[in-house]
Structure formats: structure tokens, C-alpha cells
C-alpha positions as a LaTeX table, in Angstrom:
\begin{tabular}{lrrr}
\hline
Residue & $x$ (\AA) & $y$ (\AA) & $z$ (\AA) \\
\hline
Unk1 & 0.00 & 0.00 & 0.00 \\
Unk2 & 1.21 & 3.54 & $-0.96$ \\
Unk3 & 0.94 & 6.98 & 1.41 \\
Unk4 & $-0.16$ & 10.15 & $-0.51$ \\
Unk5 & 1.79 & 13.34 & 0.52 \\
Unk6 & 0.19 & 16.23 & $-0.49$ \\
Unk7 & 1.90 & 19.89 & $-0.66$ \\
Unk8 & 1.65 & 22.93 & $-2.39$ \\
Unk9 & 3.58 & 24.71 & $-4.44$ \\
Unk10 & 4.22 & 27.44 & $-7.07$ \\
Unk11 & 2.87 & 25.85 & $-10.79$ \\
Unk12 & 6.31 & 27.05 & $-12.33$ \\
Unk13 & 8.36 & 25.23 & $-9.79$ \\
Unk14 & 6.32 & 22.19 & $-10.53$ \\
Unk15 & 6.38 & 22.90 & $-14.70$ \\
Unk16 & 10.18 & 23.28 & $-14.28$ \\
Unk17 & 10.66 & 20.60 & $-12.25$ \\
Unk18 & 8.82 & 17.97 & $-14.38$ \\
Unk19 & 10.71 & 19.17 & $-17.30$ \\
Unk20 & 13.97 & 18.33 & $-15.45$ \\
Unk21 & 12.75 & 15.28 & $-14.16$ \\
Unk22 & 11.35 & 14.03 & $-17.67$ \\
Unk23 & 14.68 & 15.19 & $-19.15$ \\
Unk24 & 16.00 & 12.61 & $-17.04$ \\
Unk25 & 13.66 & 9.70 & $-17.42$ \\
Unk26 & 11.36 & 10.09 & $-14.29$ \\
Unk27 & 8.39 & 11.62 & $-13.70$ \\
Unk28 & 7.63 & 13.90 & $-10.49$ \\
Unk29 & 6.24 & 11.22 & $-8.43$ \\
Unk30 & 9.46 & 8.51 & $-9.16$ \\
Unk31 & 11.96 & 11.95 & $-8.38$ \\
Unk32 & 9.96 & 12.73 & $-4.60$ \\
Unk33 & 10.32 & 9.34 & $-4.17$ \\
Unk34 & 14.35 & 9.38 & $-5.26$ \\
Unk35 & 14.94 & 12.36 & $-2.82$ \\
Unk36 & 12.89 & 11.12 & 0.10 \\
Unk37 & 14.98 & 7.73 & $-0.30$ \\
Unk38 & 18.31 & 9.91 & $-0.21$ \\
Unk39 & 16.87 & 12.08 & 2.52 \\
Unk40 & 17.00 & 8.53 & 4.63 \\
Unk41 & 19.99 & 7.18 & 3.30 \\
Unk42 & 22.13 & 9.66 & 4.02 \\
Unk43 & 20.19 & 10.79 & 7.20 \\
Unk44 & 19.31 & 14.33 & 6.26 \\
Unk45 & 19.51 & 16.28 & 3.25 \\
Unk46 & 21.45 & 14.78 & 0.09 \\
Unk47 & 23.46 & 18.24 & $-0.49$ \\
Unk48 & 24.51 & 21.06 & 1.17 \\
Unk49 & 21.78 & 23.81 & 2.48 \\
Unk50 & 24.18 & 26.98 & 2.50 \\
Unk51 & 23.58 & 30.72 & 2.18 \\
Unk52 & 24.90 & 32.32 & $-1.04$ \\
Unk53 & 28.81 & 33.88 & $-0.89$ \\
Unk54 & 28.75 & 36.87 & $-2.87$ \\
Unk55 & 31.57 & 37.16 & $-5.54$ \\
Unk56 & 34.46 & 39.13 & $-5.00$ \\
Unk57 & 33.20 & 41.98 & $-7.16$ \\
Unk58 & 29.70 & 42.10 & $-4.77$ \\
Unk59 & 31.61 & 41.95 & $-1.52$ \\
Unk60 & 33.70 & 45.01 & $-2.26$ \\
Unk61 & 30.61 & 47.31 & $-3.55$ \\
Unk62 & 28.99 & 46.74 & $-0.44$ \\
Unk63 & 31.81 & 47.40 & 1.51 \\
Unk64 & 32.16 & 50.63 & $-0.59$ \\
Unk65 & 28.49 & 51.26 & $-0.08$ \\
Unk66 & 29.33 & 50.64 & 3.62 \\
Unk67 & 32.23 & 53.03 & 3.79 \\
Unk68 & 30.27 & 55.81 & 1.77 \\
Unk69 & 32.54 & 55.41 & $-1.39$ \\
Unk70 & 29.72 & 55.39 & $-3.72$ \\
Unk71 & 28.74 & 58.44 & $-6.31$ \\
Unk72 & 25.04 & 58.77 & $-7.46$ \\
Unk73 & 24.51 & 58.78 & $-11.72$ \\
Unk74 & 22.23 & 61.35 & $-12.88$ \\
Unk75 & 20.00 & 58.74 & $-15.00$ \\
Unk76 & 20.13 & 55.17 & $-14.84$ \\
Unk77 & 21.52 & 55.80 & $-18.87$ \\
Unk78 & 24.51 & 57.50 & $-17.03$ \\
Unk79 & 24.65 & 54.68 & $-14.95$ \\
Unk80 & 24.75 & 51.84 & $-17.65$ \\
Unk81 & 27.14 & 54.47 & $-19.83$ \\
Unk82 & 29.54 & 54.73 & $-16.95$ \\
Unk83 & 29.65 & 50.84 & $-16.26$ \\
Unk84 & 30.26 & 50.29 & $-20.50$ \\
Unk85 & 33.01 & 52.67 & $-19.79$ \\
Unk86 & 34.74 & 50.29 & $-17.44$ \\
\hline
\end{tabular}
């Protein structure tokens, strides 16, 4: 005999994760059941749960935010033009 779970989510999630699922031969049910099987073989989540790092390039404009080393662009044109510029 089977158990139903039942749980809701957004309709894209669930459209994108079918398509990855049939992409790799299974259909939704077949991959809930392939996590919840690696859930209890490996005794909690099969991969890491971490917060994001931001890259290099992130970490030092919010330290310049931080620090007040920051200039305001007229437009958000002036903005993109300044960024092209390098």
C-alpha cells in the first residue's frame, strides 16, 4: 500500500521541475520518491543547504556602499554608460 503526501507549491516550480525530471527519465512522483529515499539514506539532506557567498566583485561594492565610497549617476543611462566605460 502507498501513502499520498500532499503539498503545495508554485505551478512554475512544478512545470520546471517535471521538465527536469522528464529530461531525465522520471516523472515527479518517481523523483519525490528518489529524494525522500536519499533524505533517509544519508540521514538528512542529500546536499549542502548553504547561504549564497557573494563574488568578490559584490563583496567590495557593499563594503564601498558601507564606507560611503559610492557616487550617485544622474540617469540610470549615465549609470549603464559609466559601467560600459569600465
Amino acid at each position: 500500500m502507498n501513502a499520498s503526501i500532499k503539498t503545495r507549491i508554485e505551478p512554475e516550480l512544478k512545470d520546471q521541475a517535471e521538465a527536469t525530471l522528464s529530461a531525465l527519465g522520471l516523472d515527479l512522483s518517481s523523483g519525490i520518491r528518489l529524494f525522500l529515499k536519499q533524505v533517509v539514506l544519508t540521514q538528512g539532506l542529500p546536499f549542502p543547504v548553504t547561504l549564497p557567498t557573494p563574488n568578490t566583485a559584490t563583496q567590495k561594492a557593499i563594503a564601498d556602499s558601507y564606507a560611503g565610497r559610492t557616487r550617485r549617476a544622474s540617469s540610470v543611462k549615465a549609470l549603464f554608460d559609466e559601467a560600459a566605460k569600465g
